[in-house]
DOROTI-558341 format. One line per 2 residues: for each residue x, y negated, z negated of C-alpha. Coordinates in nm, 4 decimals. Layout:
BEGIN
X:Y:Z ~ ...
END
This chain:
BEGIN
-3.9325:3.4796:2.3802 ~ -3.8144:3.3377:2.7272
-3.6194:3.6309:2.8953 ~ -3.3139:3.3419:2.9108
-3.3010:3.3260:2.5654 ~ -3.1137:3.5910:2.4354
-2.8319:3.6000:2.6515 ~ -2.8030:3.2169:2.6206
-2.7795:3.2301:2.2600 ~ -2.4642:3.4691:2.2793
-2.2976:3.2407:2.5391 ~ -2.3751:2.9576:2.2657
-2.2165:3.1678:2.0059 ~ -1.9405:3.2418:2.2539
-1.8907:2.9046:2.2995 ~ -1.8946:2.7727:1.9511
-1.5970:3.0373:1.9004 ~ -1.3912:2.9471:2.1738
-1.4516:2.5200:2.1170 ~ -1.3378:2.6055:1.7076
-1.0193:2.8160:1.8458 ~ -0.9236:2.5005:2.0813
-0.9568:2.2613:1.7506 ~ -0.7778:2.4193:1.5233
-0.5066:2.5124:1.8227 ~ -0.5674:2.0820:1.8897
-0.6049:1.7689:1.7115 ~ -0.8868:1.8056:1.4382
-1.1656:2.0486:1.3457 ~ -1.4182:1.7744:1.3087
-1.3201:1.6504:1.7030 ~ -1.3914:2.0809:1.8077
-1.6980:2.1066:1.6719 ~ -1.7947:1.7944:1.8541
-1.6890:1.9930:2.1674 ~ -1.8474:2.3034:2.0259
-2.1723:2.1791:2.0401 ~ -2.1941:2.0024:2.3726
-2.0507:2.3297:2.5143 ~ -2.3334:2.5066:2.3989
-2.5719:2.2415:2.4647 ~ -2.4499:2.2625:2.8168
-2.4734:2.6244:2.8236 ~ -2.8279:2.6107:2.6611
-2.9840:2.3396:2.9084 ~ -2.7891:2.4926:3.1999
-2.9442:2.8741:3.1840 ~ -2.7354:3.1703:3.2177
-2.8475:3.3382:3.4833 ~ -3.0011:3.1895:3.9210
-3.2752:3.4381:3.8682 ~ -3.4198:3.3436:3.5325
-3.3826:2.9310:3.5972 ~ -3.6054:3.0431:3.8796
-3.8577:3.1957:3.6535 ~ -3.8665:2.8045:3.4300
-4.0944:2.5343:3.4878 ~ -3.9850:2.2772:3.7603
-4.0015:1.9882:3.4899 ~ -3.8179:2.2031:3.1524
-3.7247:2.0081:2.8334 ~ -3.4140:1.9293:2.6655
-3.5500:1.9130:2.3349 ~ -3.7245:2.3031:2.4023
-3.3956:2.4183:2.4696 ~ -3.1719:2.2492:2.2045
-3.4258:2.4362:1.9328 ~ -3.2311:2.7004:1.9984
-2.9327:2.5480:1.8845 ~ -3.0622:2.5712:1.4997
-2.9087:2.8910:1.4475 ~ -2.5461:2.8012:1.5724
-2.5897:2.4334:1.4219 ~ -2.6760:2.5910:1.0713
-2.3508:2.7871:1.0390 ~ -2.1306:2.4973:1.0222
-2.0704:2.3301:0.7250 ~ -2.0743:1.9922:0.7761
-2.3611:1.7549:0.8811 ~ -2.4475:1.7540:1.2523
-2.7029:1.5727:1.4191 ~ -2.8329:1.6086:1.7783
-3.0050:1.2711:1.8876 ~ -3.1987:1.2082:2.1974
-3.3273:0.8437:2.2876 ~ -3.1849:0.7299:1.9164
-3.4280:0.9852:1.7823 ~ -3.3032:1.2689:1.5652
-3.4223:1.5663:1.7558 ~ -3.2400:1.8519:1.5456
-3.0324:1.8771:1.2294 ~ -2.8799:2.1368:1.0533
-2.8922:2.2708:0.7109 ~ -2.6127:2.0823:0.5776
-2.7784:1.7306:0.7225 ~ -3.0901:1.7865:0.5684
-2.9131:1.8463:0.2371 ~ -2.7430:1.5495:0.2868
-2.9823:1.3508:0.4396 ~ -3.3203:1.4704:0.3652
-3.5605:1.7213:0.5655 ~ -3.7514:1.4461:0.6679
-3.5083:1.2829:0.8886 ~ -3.5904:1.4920:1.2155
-3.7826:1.2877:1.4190 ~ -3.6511:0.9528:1.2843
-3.4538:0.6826:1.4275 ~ -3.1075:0.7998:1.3839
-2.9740:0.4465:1.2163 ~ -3.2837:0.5796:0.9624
-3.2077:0.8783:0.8991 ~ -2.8180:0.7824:0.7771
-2.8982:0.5008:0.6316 ~ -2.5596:0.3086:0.6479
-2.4893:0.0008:0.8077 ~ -2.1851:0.0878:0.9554
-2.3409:0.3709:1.1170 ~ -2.5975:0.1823:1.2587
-2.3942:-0.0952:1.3532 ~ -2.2068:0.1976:1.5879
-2.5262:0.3723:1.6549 ~ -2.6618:0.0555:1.8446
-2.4064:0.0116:2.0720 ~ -2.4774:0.0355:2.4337
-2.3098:0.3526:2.4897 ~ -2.4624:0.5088:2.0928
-2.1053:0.5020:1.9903 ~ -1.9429:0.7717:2.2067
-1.6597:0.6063:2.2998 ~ -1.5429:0.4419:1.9621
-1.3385:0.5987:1.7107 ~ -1.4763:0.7542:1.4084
-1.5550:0.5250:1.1562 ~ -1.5295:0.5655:0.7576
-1.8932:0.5506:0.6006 ~ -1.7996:0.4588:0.1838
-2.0834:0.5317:-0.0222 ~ -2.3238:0.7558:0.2110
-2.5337:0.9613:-0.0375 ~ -2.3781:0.7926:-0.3591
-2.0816:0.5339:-0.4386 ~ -1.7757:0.8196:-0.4307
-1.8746:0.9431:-0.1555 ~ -1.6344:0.9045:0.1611
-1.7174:1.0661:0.5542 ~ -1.5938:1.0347:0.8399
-1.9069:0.9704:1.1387 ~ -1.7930:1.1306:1.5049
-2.0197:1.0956:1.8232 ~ -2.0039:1.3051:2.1053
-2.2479:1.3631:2.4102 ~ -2.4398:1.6489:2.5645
-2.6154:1.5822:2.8689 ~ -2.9257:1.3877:2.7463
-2.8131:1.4173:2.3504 ~ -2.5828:1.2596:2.1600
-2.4227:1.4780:1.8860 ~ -2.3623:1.2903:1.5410
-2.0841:1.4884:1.2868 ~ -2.0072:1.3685:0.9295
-1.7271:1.4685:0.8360 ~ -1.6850:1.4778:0.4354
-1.3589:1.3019:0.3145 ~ -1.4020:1.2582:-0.0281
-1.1287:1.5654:-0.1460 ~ -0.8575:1.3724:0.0818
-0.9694:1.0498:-0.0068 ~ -0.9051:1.1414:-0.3836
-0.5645:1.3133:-0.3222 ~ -0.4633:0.9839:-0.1420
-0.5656:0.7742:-0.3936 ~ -0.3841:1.0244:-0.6839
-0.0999:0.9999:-0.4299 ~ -0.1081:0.6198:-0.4025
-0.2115:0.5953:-0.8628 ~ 0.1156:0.8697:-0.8946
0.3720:0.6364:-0.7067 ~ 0.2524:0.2899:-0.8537
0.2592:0.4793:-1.2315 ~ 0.6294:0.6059:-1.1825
0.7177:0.3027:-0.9757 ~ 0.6018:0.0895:-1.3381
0.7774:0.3311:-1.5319 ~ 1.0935:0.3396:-1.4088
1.0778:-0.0665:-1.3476 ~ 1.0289:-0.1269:-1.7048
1.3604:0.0410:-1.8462 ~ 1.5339:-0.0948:-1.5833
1.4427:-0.4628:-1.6170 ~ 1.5282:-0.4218:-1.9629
1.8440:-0.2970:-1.8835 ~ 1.9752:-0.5569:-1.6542
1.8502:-0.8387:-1.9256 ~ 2.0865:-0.6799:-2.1366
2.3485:-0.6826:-1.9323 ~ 2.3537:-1.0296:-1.8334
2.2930:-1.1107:-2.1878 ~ 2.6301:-0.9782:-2.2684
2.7992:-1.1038:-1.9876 ~ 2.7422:-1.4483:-2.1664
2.8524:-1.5467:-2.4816 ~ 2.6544:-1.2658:-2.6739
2.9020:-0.9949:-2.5459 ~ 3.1830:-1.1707:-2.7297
2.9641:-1.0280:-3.1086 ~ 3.0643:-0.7182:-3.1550
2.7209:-0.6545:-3.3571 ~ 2.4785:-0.7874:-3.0783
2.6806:-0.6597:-2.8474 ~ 2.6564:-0.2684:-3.0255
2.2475:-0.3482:-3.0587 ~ 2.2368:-0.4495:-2.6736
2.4209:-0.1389:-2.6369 ~ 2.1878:0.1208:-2.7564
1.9079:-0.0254:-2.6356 ~ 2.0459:-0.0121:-2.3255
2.1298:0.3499:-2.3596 ~ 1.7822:0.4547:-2.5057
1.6379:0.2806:-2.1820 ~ 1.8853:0.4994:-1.9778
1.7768:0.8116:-2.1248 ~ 1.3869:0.7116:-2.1080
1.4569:0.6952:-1.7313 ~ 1.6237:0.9974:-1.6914
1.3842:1.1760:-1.8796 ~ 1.1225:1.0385:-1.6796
1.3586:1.0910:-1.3503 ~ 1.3831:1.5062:-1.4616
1.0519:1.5355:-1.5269 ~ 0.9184:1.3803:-1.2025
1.1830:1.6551:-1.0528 ~ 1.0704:1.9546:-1.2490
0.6891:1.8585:-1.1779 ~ 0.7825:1.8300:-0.8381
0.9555:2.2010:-0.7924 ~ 0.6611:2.3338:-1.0089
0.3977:2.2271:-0.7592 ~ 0.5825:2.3303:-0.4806
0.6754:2.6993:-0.6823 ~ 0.2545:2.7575:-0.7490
0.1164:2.9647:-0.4979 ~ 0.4526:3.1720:-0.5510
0.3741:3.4318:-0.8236 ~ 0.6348:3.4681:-1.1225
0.7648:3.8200:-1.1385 ~ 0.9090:3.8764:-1.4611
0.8613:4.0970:-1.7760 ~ 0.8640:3.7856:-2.0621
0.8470:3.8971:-2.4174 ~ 0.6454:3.5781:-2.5468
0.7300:3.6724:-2.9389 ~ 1.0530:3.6555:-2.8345
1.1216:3.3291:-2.6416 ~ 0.8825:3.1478:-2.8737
1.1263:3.2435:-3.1474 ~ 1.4256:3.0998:-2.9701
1.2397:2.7733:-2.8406 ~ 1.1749:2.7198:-3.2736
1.5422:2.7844:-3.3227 ~ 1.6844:2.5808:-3.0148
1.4590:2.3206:-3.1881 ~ 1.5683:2.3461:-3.5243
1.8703:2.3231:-3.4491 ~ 1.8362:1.9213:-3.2863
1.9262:1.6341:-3.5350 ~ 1.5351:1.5383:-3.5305
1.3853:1.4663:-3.8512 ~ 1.1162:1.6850:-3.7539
1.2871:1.9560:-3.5867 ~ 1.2439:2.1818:-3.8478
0.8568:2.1829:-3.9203 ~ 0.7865:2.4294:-3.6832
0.6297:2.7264:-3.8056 ~ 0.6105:3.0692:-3.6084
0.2647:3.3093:-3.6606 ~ 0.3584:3.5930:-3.4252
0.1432:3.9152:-3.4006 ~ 0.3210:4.2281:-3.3809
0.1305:4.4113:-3.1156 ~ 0.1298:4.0823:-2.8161
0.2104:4.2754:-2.4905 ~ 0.4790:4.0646:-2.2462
0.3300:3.8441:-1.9999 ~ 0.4356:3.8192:-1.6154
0.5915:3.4820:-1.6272 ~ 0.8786:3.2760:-1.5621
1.0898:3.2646:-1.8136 ~ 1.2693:2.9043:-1.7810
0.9129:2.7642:-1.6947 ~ 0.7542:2.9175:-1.9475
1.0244:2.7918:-2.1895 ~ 0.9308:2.4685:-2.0995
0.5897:2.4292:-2.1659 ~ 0.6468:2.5442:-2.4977
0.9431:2.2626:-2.5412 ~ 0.6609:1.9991:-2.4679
0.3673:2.1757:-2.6104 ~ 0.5781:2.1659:-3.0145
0.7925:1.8414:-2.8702 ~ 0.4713:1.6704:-2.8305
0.3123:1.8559:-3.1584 ~ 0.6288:1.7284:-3.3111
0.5474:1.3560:-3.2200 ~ 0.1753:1.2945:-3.2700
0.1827:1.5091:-3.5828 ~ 0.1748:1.3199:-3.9414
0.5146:1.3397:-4.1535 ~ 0.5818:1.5854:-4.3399
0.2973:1.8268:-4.1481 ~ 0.3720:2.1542:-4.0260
0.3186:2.2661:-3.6377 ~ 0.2221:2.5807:-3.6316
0.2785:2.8160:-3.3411 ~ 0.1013:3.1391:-3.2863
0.0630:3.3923:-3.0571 ~ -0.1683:3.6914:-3.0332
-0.3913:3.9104:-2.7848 ~ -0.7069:3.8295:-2.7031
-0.9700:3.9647:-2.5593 ~ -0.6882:4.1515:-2.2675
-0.5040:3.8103:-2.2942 ~ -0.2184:3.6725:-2.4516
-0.3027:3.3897:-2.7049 ~ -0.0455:3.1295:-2.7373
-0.1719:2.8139:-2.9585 ~ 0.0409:2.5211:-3.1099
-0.1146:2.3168:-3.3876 ~ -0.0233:1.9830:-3.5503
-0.1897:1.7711:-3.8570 ~ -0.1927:1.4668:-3.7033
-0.4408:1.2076:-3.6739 ~ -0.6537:1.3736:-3.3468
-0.7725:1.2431:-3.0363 ~ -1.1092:1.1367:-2.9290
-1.3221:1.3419:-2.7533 ~ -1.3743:1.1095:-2.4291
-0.9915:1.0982:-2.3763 ~ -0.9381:1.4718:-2.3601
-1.0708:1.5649:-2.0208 ~ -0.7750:1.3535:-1.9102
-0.4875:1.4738:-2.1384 ~ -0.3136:1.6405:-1.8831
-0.3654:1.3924:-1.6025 ~ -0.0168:1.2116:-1.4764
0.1150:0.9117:-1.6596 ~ -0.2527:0.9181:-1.8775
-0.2085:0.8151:-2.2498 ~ -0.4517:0.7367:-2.5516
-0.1938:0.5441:-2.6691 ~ 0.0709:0.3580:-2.4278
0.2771:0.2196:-2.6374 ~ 0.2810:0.4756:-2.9343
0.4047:0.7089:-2.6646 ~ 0.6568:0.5249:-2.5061
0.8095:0.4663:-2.8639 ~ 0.7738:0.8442:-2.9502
1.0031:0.8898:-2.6503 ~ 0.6920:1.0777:-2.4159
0.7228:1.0033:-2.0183 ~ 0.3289:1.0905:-1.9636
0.4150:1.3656:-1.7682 ~ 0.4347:1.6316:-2.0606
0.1053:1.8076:-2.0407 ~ 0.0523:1.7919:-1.6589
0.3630:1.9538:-1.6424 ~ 0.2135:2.2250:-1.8795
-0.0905:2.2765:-1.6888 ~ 0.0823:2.3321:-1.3552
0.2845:2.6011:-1.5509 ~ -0.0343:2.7544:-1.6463
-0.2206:2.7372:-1.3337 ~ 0.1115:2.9040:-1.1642
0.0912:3.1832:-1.4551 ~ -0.2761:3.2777:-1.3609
-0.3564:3.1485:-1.7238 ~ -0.5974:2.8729:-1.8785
-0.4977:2.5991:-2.0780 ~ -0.7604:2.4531:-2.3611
-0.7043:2.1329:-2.5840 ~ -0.9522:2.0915:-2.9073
-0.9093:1.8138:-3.1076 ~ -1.0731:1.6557:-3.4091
-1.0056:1.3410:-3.5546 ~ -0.8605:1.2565:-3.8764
-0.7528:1.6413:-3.8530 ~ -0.5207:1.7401:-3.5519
-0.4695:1.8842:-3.2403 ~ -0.4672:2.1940:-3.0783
-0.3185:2.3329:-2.7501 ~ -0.4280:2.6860:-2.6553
-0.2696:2.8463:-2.3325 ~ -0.3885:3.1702:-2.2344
-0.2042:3.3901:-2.0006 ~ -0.2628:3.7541:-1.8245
-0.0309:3.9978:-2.0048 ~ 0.1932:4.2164:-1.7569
0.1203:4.5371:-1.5980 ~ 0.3955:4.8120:-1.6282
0.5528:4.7842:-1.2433 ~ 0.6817:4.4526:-1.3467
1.0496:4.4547:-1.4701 ~ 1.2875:4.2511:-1.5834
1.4393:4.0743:-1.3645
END
């Protein structure tokens, strides 16, 4: 090993460490890393020490020196290339994932394979002063990353930048506001037909006008529904990385979720049935929270289930958990539509669930619950037989108390 080596390599490291603290201090982590590396390019092709360059040959190459970049370039995560004469002359472990190990040594435009990266990679200046560009469907169609070029002396360095986790919490984003946007329009053009309908010569029936009327309050209520629940799904996300600190007695607020039920003018209200095991340990919880997932886990039992069917509600330990299921007899969902169940706004059936009274927002709102409780949340279904919802949360350890 060249004497140089050694010490060069920690001044790479050192380098690295100080060009990552300036990103995340600055703009981006993906523009630092591009600094990272030409710093320790620089470092690497510069020497450390008068003495030692003395001791190299009079003509010494790039490429000999940015070998010893693999290291360095192997401990960050995403894709970097270092390209010399619009040849790939090292990559790191995450490009040859990526990309393929045979790419070092190829034409760079090659080796990604993307015509807008080699649209940018053929520019005079290899891209370095553009902007990063978006490359859609590098690797396979879902795919979304974001290509940065920097330079190093004689080398370009080529970062890609994996966007695909913000690109799908932009488009949920973008899906979640169009979906509430729709739902809220819908009552509400209703509602003003109505109301120019009876400021003709329809208002002047008292019958029409007492039909307009309710429809125009059930609309109403369907938007404030769907108005409360966009609030409480709001303060749950922001509430989930804060742990509930409670001492919940499940058997006990499962009882008086079936009685505030009950006691509701529903025609179904009272067809819950309670299965409680006498030994279930309290949980850590929240106890409002956890009062409302079990309001839409039996509400929404209540709705899909067939007339005249019981919903059953249990609760037991399990396995050092604490089993709470709910269980209708209604007519089951299919299996490709349950992975989705607790996405926002999804339905199997639009319109059934509008008319049932349901805003879409039931069982997401139930999952976030569960996620915030440490707990897992399970939906089996079978068709022609019924549904059922399993949550299962950590029980509590003896410092919690009441609150």
């Amino acid at each position: 090993m060249p004497p140089t080596t050694e010490p060069r390599l920690w001044a790479a490291v050192l380098a690295l460490v100080t060009a990552i603290a300036v990103a995340l201090v600055g703009e981006s982590l993906g523009a630092g890393l591009i600094a990272a590396v030409g710093a320790i390019a620089a470092v690497l092709l510069a020497g450390m020490e008068p003495e030692h360059r003395e001791e190299r040959t009079a003509d010494p190459d790039p490429e000999e020196d940015a070998a010893a970049l693999g290291p360095v370039l192997d401990a960050i995560v995403q894709p970097v290339l270092l390209v010399r004469d619009a040849r790939v002359v090292l990559a790191n472990r995450a490009a040859l994932a990526e990309l393929g190990r045979h790419i070092v040594g190829e034409d760079v435009r090659v080796a990604i394979r993307h015509p807008a990266a080699a649209a940018r990679l053929a520019l005079p200046d290899g891209g370095v002063a553009e902007r990063p560009i978006e490359l859609v469907g590098l690797g396979s169609i879902e795919r979304r990353w974001e290509m940065r070029v920097g330079v190093a002396g004689p080398f370009r360095i080529v970062q890609l930048i994996d966007r695909t986790g913000a690109y799908a919490a932009e488009q949920m984003r973008i899906d979640f506001v169009a979906n509430a946007s729709h739902e809220l329009r819908t009552p509400l053009a209703s509602i003003l037909g109505f109301i120019e309908t009876l400021s003709d010569e329809a208002g002047a029936d008292p019958g029409v006008r007492g039909r307009f009327l309710k429809v125009m309050f059930d609309e109403a209520r369907r938007m404030q529904r769907l108005v409360e629940d966009l609030i409480s799904l709001s303060r749950i996300e922001a509430e989930k990385h804060r742990l509930p600190d409670e001492r919940i007695d499940m058997a006990e607020l499962v009882e008086v979720v079936r009685a505030d039920i009950a006691a509701t003018d529903a025609e179904r209200a009272r067809a819950v049935i309670t299965a409680i095991e006498s030994d279930v340990p309290a949980v850590c919880g929240d106890e409002a929270r956890l009062s409302q997932m079990l309001h839409n886990l039996i509400g929404n039992a209540l709705k899909y289930g067939r007339p005249g069917t019981p919903v059953t509600v249990s609760l037991r330990r399990e396995g050092g958990m604490v089993r709470l299921s709910v269980a209708d007899e209604g007519e089951g969902i299919a299996p490709e539509h349950i992975p989705r169940l607790t996405e926002r706004f999804y339905r199997v059936d639009a319109g059934r669930s509008r008319m049932a009274g349901g805003t879409g927002l039931g069982l997401a709102i139930v999952k976030h619950i569960v996620e915030r409780h440490r707990g897992r949340l399970d939906i089996a279904s079978k068709l022609g037989v019924g549904t059922t919802v399993t949550v299962l949360l950590p029980p509590a350890t003896d410092a919690v108390t009441k609150a």
